[in-house]
C-alpha positions as CSV (number, residue, x, y, z in Angstrom):
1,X,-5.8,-72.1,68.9
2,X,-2.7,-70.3,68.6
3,X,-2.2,-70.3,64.3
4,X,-5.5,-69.7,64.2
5,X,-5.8,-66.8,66.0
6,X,-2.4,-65.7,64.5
7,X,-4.4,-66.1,60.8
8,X,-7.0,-64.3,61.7
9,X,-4.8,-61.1,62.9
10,X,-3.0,-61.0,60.0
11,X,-5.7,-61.3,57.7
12,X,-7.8,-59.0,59.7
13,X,-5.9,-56.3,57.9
14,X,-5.1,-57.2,54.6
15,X,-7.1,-56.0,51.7
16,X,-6.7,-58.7,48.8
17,X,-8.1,-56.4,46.1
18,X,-6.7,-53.6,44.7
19,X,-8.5,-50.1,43.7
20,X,-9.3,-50.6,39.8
21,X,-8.2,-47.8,37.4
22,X,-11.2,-45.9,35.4
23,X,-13.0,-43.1,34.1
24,X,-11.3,-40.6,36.9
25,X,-7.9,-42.1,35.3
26,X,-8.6,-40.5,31.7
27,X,-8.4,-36.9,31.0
28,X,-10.9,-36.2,28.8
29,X,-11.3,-33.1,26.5
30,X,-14.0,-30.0,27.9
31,X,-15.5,-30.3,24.6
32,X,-15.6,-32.1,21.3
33,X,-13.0,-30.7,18.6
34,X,-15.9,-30.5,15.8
35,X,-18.0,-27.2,15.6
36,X,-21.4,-28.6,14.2
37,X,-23.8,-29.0,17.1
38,X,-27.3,-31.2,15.8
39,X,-30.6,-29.6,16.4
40,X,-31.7,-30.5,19.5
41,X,-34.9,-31.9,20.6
42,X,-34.9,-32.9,24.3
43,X,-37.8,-35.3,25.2
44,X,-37.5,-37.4,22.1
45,X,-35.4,-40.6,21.7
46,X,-33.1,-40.4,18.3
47,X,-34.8,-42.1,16.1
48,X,-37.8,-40.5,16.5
49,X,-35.7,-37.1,15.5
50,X,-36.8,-38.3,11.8
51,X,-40.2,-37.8,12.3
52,X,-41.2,-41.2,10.5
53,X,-43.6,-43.6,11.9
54,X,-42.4,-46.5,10.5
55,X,-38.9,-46.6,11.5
56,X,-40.4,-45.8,14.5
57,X,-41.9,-49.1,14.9
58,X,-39.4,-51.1,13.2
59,X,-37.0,-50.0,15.9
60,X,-39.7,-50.7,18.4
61,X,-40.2,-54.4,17.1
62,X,-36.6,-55.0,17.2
63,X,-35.7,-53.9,20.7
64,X,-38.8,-56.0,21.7
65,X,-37.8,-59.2,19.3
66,X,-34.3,-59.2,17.9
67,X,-32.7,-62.4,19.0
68,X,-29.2,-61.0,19.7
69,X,-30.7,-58.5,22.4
70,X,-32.7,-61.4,24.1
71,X,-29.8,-63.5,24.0
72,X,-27.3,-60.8,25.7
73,X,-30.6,-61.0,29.0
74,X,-30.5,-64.4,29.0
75,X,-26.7,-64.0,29.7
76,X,-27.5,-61.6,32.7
77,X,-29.5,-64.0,34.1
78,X,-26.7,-66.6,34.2
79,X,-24.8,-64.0,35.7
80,X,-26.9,-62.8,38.1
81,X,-27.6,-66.6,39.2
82,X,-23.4,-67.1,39.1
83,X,-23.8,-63.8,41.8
84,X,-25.9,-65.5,44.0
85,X,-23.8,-68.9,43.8
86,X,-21.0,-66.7,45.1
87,X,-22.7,-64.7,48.1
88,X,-24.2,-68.1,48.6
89,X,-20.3,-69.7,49.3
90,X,-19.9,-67.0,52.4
91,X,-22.4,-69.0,54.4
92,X,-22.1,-72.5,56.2
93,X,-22.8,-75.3,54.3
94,X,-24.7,-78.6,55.8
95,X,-23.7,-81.7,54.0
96,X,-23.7,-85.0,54.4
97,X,-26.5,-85.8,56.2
98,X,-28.0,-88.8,56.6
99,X,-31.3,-90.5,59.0
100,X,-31.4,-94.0,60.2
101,X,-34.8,-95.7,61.3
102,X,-34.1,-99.5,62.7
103,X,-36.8,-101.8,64.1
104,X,-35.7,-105.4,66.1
105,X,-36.5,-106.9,68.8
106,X,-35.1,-104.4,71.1
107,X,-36.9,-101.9,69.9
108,X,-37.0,-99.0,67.3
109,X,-34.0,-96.1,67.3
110,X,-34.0,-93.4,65.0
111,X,-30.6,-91.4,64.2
112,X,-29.4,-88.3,62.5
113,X,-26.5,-86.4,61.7
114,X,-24.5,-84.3,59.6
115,X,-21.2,-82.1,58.4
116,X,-21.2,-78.7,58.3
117,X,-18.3,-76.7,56.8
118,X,-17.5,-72.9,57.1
119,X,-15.3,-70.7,55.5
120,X,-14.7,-67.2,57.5
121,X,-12.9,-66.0,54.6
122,X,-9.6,-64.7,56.6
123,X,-7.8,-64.4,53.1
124,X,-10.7,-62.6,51.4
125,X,-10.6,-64.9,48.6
126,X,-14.5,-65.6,48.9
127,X,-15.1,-61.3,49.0
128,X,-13.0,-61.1,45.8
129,X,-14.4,-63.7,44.0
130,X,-17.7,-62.0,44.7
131,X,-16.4,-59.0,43.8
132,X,-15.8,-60.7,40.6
133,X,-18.9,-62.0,39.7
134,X,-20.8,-58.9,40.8
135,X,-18.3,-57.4,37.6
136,X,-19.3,-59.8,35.6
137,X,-23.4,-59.2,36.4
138,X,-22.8,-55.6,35.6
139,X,-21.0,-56.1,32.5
140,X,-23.4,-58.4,31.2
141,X,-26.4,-55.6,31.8
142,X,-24.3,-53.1,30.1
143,X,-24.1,-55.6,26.8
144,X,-27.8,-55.6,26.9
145,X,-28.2,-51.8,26.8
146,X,-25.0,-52.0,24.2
147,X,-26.5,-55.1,21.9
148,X,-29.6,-52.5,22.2
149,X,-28.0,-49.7,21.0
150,X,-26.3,-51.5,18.1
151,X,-29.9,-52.8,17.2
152,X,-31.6,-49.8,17.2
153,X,-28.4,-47.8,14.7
154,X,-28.7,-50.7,12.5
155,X,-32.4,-50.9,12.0
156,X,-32.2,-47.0,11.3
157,X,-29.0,-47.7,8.6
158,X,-31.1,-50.1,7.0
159,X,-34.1,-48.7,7.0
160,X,-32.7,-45.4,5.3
161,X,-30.7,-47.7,2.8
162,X,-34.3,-49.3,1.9
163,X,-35.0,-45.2,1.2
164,X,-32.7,-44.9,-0.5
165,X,-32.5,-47.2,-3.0
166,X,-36.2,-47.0,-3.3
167,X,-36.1,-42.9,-4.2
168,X,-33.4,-44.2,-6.3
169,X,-35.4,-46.4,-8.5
170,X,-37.9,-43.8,-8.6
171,X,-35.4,-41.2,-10.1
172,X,-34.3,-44.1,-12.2
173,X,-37.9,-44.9,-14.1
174,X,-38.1,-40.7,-14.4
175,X,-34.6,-40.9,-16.1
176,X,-35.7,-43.6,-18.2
177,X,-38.4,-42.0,-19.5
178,X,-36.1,-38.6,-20.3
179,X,-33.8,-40.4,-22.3
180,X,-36.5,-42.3,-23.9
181,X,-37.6,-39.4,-25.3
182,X,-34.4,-38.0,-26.5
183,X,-34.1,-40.8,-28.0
184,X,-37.3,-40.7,-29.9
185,X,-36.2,-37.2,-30.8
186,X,-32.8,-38.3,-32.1
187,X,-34.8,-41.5,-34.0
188,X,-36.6,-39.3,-35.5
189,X,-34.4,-36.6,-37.0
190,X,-32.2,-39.7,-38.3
191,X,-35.5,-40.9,-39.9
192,X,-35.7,-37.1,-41.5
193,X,-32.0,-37.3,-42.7
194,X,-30.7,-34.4,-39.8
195,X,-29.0,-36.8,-37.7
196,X,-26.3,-39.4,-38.2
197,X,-26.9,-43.0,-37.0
198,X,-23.7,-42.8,-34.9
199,X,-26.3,-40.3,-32.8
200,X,-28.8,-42.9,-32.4
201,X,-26.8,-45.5,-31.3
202,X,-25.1,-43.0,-28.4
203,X,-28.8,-42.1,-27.1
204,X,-29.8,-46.0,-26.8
205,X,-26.4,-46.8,-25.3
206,X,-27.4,-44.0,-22.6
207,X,-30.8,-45.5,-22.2
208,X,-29.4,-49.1,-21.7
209,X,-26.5,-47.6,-19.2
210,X,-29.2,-46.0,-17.0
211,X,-31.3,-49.2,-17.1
212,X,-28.4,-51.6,-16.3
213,X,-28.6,-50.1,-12.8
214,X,-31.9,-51.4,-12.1
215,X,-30.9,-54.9,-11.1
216,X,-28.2,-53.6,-8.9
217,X,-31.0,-51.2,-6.9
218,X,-33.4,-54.0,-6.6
219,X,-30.1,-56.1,-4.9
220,X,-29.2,-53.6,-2.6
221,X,-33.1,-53.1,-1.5
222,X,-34.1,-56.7,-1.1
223,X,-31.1,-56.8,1.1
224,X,-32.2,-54.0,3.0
225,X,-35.2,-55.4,3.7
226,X,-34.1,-59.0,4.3
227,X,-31.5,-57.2,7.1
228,X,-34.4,-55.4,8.9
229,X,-36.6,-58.7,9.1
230,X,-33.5,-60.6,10.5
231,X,-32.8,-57.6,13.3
232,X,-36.7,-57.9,14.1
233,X,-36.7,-61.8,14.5
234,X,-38.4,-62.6,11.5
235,X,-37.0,-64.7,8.5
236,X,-35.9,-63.2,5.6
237,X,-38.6,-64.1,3.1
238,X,-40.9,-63.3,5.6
239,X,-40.1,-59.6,5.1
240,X,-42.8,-57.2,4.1
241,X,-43.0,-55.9,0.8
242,X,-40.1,-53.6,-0.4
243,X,-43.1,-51.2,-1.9
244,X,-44.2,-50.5,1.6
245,X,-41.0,-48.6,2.6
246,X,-41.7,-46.2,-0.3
247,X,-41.0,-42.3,-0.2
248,X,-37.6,-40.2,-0.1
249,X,-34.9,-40.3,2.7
250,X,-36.3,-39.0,6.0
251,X,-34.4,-35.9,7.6
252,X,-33.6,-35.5,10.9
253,X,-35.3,-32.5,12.7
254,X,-34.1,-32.8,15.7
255,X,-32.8,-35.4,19.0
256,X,-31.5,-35.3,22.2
257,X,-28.2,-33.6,22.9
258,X,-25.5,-35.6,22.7
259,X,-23.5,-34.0,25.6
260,X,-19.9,-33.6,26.3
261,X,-16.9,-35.8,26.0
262,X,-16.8,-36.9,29.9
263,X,-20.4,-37.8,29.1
264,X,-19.3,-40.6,27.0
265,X,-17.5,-42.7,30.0
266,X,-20.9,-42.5,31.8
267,X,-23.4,-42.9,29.0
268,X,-21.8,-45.6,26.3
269,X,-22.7,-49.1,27.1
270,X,-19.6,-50.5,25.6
271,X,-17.0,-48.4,28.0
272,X,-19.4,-49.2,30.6
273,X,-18.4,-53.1,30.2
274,X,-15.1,-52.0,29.8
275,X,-15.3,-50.5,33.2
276,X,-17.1,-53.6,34.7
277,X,-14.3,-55.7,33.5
278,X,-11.7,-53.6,35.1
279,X,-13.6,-54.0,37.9
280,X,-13.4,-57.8,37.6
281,X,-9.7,-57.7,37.0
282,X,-9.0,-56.0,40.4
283,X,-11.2,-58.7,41.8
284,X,-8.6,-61.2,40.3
285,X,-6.0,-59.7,41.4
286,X,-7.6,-60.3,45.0
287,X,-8.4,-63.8,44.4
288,X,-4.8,-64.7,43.6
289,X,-3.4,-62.2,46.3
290,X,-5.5,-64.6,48.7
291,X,-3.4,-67.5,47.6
292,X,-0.5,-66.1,49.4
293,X,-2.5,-65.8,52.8
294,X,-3.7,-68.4,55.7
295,X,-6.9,-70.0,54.7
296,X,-9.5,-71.4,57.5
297,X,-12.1,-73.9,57.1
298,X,-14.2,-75.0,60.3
299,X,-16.0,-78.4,60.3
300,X,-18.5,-79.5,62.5
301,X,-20.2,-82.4,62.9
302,X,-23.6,-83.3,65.1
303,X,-25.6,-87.2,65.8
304,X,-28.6,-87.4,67.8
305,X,-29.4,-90.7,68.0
306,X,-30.8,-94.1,70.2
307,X,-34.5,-91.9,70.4
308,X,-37.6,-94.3,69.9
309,X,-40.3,-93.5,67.0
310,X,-42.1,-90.4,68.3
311,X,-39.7,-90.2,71.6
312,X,-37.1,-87.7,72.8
313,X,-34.0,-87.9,71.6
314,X,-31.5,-89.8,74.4
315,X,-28.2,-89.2,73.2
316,X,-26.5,-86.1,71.8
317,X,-22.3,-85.9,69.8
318,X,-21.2,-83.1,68.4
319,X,-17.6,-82.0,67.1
320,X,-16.4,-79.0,66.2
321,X,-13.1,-79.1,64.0
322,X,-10.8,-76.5,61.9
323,X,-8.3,-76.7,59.0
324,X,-5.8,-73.9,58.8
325,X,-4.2,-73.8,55.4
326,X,-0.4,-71.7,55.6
327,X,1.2,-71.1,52.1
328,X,4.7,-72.1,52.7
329,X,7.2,-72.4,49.6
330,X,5.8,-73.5,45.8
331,X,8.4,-72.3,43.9
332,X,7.2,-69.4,42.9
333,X,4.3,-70.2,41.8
334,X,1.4,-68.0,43.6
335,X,3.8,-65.0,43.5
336,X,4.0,-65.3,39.5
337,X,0.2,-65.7,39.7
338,X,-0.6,-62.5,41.4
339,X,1.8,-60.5,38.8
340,X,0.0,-62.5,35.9
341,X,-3.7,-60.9,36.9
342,X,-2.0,-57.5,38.1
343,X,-0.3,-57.2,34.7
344,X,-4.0,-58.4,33.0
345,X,-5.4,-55.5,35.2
346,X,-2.7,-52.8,33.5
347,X,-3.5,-54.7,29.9
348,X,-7.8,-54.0,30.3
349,X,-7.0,-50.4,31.5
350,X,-5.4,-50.1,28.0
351,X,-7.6,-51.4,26.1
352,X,-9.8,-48.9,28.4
353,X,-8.4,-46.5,27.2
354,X,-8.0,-47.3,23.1
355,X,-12.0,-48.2,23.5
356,X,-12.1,-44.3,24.6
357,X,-9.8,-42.5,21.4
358,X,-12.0,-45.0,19.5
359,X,-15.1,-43.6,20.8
360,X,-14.0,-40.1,20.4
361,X,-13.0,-40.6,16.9
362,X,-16.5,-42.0,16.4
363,X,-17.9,-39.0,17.7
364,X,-15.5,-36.5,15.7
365,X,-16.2,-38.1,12.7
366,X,-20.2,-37.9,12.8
367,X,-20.0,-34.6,13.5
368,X,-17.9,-33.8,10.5
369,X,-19.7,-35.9,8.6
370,X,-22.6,-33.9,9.0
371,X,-21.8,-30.7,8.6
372,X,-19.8,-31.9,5.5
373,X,-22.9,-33.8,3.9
374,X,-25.0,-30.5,4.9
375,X,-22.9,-28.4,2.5
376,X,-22.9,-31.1,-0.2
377,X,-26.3,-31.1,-0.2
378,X,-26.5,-27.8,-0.9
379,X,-24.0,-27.4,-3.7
380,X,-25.9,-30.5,-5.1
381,X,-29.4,-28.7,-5.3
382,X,-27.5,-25.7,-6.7
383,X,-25.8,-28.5,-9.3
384,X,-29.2,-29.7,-10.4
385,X,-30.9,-26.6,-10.8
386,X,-28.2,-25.7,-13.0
387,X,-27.9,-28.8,-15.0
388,X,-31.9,-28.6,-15.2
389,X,-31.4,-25.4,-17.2
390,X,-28.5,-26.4,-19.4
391,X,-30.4,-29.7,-20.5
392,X,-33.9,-27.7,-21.4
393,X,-31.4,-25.4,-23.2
394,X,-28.8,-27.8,-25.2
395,X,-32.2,-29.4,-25.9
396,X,-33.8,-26.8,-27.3
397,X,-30.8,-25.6,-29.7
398,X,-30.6,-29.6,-30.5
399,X,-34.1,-29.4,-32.2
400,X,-33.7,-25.9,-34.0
401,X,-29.9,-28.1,-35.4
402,X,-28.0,-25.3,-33.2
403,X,-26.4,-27.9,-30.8
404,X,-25.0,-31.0,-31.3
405,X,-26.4,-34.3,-29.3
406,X,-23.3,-34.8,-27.3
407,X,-24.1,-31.5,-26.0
408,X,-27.6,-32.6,-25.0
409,X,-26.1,-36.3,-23.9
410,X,-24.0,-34.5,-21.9
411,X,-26.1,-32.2,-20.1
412,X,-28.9,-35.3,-19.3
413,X,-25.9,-36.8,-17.7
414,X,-24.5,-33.9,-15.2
415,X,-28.7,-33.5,-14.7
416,X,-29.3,-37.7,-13.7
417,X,-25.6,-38.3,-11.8
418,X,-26.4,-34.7,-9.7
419,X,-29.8,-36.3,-8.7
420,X,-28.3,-39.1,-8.0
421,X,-25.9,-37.5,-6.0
422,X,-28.0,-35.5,-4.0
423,X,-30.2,-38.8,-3.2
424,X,-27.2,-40.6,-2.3
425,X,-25.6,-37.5,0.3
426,X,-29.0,-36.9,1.5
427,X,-29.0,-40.9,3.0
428,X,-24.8,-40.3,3.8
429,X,-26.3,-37.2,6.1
430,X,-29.2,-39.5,7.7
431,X,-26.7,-42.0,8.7
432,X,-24.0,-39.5,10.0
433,X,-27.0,-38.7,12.5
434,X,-27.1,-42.2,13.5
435,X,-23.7,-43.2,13.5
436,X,-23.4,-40.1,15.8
437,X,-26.3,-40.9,17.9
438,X,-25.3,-44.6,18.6
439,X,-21.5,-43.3,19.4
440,X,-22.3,-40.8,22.2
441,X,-25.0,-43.8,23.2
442,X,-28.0,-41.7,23.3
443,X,-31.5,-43.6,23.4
């Protein structure tokens, strides 16, 4: 009894797994660098800060159906079941066990036995590898919430790129018809002998240029639409009409408040699985530090036997047995081990850390994004209220012979590529809001 008992006193002490670096490890700023702040409306969930119903739901279908998302829980349930297989190691296991039922001519017997085996876990290997998989549990529930957030950003990208390309063909049939009838105008005075042909041929080249971009819009807006049926578990062509999603791009009123930088290590899914697998990384450290300690195994083993059918049991063995495994020299080997998952333990914290600047520059960046496409939207109404005027007016002189048609080319060009422009910045701002939404993790 004497190794035993010398195991268990020096494993009584030893603690295989190390404390795990995290979010206390990182100093993070008091605020973000950016000076835009969103409008804030507490009580709402982001998407919902655009006020439109049918993003609404499409985000709603997708967190209920998107195959990605149910995939990432069917994954926590593995891991939650690997949890349980690795509590489940800490107590005895029965094996091996067998009944025998004879009849003869000296009577009936009936026998029983079996092994059990135990593992007090002096080294602590079976509390680390526990450890582990408890980790692995938690990081597997943070890539649901994190496969959710992804979901819901995307749904919302696409959803305002179907917007946009749809306020875009709008704005493209309204062009059209404006340059179809300067070219009728420009026909016309070449019919009358006040315009050269060279004039004609300029206007139809416009109208042609502005039509060419129909195909392209119709592209982009199918693919929008066959993206949003994919992220809501539908096939493609089983997407709903493109006319449906019909209207110009949403703005955002209002959404939660995103918080403060610290907020981010408690809030985004993604550094929350970072975290998790720090966690798991300790935990190896602990299952190869046990390597290098005394591992005990008790055995026991029990037959009851030479009983008649029905009768009391008449005889009674039992044995109780143990197996002390000491680590005595391999070269190396465990040692090298142990440095192998402490040095994986320093690598994760880095990456840790890069997953944080990443985030932060996620953050900065949708912040300035917004307050940038703010101001350009601005300037851009001011741009087509300008170029409004200058077009009535070039086209005005043009038909008194006061202005030439490039002038009035010209100015139908600045008036189409501002509201263009303006369309385009006004979905750049919507999805600044998301991309900032998703990085601080809101819901």
């Amino acid at each position: 009894m004497f190794p035993i008992a010398s195991a268990l006193a020096l494993s009584a002490c030893a603690t295989t797994v190390p404390e795990a670096p995290g979010p206390a490890d990182i100093a993070m700023p008091a605020e973000f660098a950016a000076d835009y702040r969103p409008p804030v409306d507490e009580g709402t969930r982001w998407w919902e800060g655009f006020d439109d119903p049918r993003l609404d739901e499409l985000v709603e279908r997708a967190l209920a159906a998107n195959l990605d998302i149910a995939t990432t829980r069917e994954r926590l349930a593995a891991s939650r079941a690997l949890l349980l297989a690795a509590r489940g190691d800490r107590l005895p296991w029965v094996a091996d066990v067998g009944i025998d039922a004879t009849t003869g001519d000296v009577g009936d017997t009936l026998s029983a036995g079996g092994v059990a085996l135990f593992d007090p876990d002096i080294s602590g290997r079976l509390s680390a590898q526990i450890e582990a998989a408890a980790a692995r549990a938690a990081a597997a529930e943070y890539l649901v919430a994190d496969r959710e957030r992804l979901v819901a950003a995307e749904v919302a990208r696409q959803y305002i790129e179907l917007r946009r390309t749809g306020e875009r063909l709008v704005l493209l049939s309204e062009s059209t018809r404006l340059q179809e009838q300067t070219l009728r105008i420009v026909t016309l005075r070449f019919e009358a002998g006040l315009s050269a042909n060279l004039d004609v041929r300029r206007a139809a080249a416009d109208l042609a240029q502005t039509r060419a971009q129909s195909g392209l819009l119709e592209l982009q807006r199918a693919r929008a639409a066959h993206a949003l049926a994919v992220l809501t578990g539908d096939m493609p062509r089983e997407a709903p009409p493109v006319d449906e999603e019909s209207g110009a791009v949403p703005a955002f009123d209002g959404g939660p408040a995103i918080g403060m930088p610290a907020d981010l290590l408690r809030r985004r899914p993604d550094l929350l699985v970072a975290e998790a697998d720090l966690l798991e990384a300790a935990a190896n450290v602990g299952i190869e530090r046990s390597d290098l300690l005394p591992s005990l195994t008790i055995s026991g083993q029990v037959l009851l036997g030479d009983g008649s059918f029905g009768g009391i049991v008449s005889d009674f063995l039992g044995s109780l047995g143990a197996a002390l495994d000491l680590p005595l020299f391999d070269g190396g080997r465990r040692r090298a081990e142990v440095d192998a998952a402490q040095y994986e333990l320093q690598a994760r914290f880095l990456e840790y850390r890069q997953g944080v600047l990443g985030v932060m520059a996620e953050v900065e960046n949708a912040l300035v994004g917004i307050e940038s496409y703010s101001n350009r939207n601005a300037d851009l109404q001011q741009a087509i209220a300008e170029s409004e005027r200058a077009f009535e007016q070039s086209n005005a002189l043009y038909r008194e012979g006061l202005a030439s048609l490039f002038d009035v080319l010209d100015s139908q060009r600045q008036l189409i590529s501002s509201r263009q422009s303006l369309i385009d910045s006004e979905a750049a701002l919507a999805a600044s809001y998301i991309d900032l939404y998703s990085a601080v993790g809101a819901q």
